[in-house]
C-alpha positions in Angstrom: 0.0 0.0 0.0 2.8 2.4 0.9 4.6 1.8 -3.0 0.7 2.6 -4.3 0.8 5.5 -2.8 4.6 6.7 -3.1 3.9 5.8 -7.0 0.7 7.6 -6.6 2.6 10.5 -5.2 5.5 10.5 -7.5 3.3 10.7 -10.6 1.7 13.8 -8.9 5.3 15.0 -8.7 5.8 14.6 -12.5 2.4 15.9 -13.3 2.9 18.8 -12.0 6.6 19.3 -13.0 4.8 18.6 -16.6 2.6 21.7 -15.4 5.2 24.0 -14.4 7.2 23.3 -17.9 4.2 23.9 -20.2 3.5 27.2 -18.2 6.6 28.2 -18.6 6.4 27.7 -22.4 3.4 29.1 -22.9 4.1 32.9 -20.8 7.8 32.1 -23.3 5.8 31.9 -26.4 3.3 34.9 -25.4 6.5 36.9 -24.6 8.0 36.0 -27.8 4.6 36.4 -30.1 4.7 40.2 -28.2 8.1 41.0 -29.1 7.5 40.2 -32.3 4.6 42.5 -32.8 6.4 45.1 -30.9 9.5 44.5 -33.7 7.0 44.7 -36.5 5.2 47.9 -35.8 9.1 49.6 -35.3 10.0 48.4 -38.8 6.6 49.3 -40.6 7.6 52.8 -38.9 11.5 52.9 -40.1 10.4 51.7 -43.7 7.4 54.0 -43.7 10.6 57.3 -42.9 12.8 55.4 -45.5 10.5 55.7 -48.4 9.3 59.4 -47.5 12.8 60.3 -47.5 13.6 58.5 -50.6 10.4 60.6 -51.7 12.0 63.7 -50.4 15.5 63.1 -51.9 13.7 62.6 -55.7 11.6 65.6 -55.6 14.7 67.4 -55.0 16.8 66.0 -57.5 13.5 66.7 -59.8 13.5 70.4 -58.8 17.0 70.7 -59.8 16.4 69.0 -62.7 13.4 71.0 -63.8 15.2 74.4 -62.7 18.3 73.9 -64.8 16.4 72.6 -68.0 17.5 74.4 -70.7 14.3 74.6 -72.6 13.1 77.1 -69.5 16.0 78.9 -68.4 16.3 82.9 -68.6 19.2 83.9 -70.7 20.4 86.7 -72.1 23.2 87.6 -74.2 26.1 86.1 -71.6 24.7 84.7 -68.8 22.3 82.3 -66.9 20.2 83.0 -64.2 19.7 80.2 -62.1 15.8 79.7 -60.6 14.3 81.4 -63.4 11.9 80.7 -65.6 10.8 82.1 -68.9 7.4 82.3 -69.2 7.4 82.2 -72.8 9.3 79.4 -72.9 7.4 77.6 -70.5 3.9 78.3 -72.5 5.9 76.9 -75.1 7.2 73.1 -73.5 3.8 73.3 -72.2 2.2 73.3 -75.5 4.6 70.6 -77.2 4.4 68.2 -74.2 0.4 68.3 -74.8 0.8 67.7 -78.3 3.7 65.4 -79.0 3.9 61.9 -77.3 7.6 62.1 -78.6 8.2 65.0 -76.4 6.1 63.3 -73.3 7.8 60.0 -74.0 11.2 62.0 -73.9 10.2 64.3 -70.5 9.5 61.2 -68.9 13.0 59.8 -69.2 14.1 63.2 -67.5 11.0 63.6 -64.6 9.5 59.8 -64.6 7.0 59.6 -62.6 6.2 63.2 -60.9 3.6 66.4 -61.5 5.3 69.9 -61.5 3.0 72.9 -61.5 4.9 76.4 -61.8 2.6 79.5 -60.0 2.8 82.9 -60.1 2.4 84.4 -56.6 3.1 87.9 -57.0 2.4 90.1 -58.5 -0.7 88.6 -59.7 -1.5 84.9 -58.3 -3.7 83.9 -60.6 -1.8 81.7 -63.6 -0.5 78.0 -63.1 1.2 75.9 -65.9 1.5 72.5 -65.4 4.9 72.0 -66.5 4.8 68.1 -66.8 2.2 65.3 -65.6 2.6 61.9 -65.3 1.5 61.1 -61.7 -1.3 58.7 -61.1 -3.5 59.3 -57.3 -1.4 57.7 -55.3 -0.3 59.3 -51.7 2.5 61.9 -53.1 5.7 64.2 -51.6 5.4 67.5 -51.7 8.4 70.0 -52.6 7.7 73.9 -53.0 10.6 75.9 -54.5 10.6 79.4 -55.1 11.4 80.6 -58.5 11.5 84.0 -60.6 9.4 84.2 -63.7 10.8 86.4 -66.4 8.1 88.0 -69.4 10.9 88.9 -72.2 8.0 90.6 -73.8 7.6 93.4 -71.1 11.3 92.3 -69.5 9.4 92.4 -66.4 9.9 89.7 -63.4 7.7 88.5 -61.4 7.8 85.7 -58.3 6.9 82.2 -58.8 6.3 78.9 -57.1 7.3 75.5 -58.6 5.5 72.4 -57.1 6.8 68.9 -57.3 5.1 66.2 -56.6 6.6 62.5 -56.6 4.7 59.4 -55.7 5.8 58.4 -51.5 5.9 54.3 -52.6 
């Protein structure tokens, strides 16, 4: 009778070891499965800052681009100046890039995937030309840069706002 019950309690013994181990691997895997989570939501955040700086970094490489295209620039006899746009010039790409797929097809190669829209803000603030267009709805980047508009016609000058856009994925 005494070895039913020391085998009786021995089993208890194990039984509740057996307990004690499988506790300990389930609060383990709860711990883990919560880390994990925890890890997750950090890297959706750090890839999230990743791609709007990559956005950042193309729609200033875009603005640089777009300022310094020669088909836009303001020169006169001699010289440059940088940030400026000729608004003759600009009505002018504006109208080939709506009319020619050559031209769109070659404007892509240079802006790929991006909307700029030049404004005039002073004097007057009431003309926009979309410079170039090829940006679906997705969530975009925004970059304003500030640019001089030049009228060779009345060789006045006037202040300006470029806006690029460039898709954030």
């Amino acid at each position: 009778m005494k070895e039913k019950s020391k085998a009786a309690h021995s089993s208890t013994k194990g039984a509740i070891k057996m307990f004690e181990t499988l506790g300990v691997l389930f609060v383990f895997i709860i711990l883990l499965g919560i880390s994990l989570a925890l890890y997750s939501f950090v890297q959706q955040g750090n890839v999230e800052d990743a791609l709007s700086q990559q956005a950042a970094k193309k729609a200033t490489v875009l603005a640089t681009k777009a300022t310094n295209v020669p088909e836009l620039d303001c020169s006169r006899i001699g010289f440059t100046r940088t940030k400026c746009v000729d608004l003759l010039k600009l009505q002018s790409i504006n109208y080939v890039l709506n009319s020619s797929r050559a031209a769109r097809e070659y404007y892509f190669d240079v802006f790929q995937t991006a909307r700029i829209v030049i404004y005039q803000l002073w004097p007057q603030s009431n003309m926009s030309v979309t410079l170039y267009d090829n940006l679906d709805t997705r969530a975009t980047d925004v970059l304003y840069e500030p640019l001089l508009l030049y009228n060779p016609l009345t060789e006045t000058n006037t202040f300006g706002m470029m806006e690029i856009r460039v898709p954030t994925t």
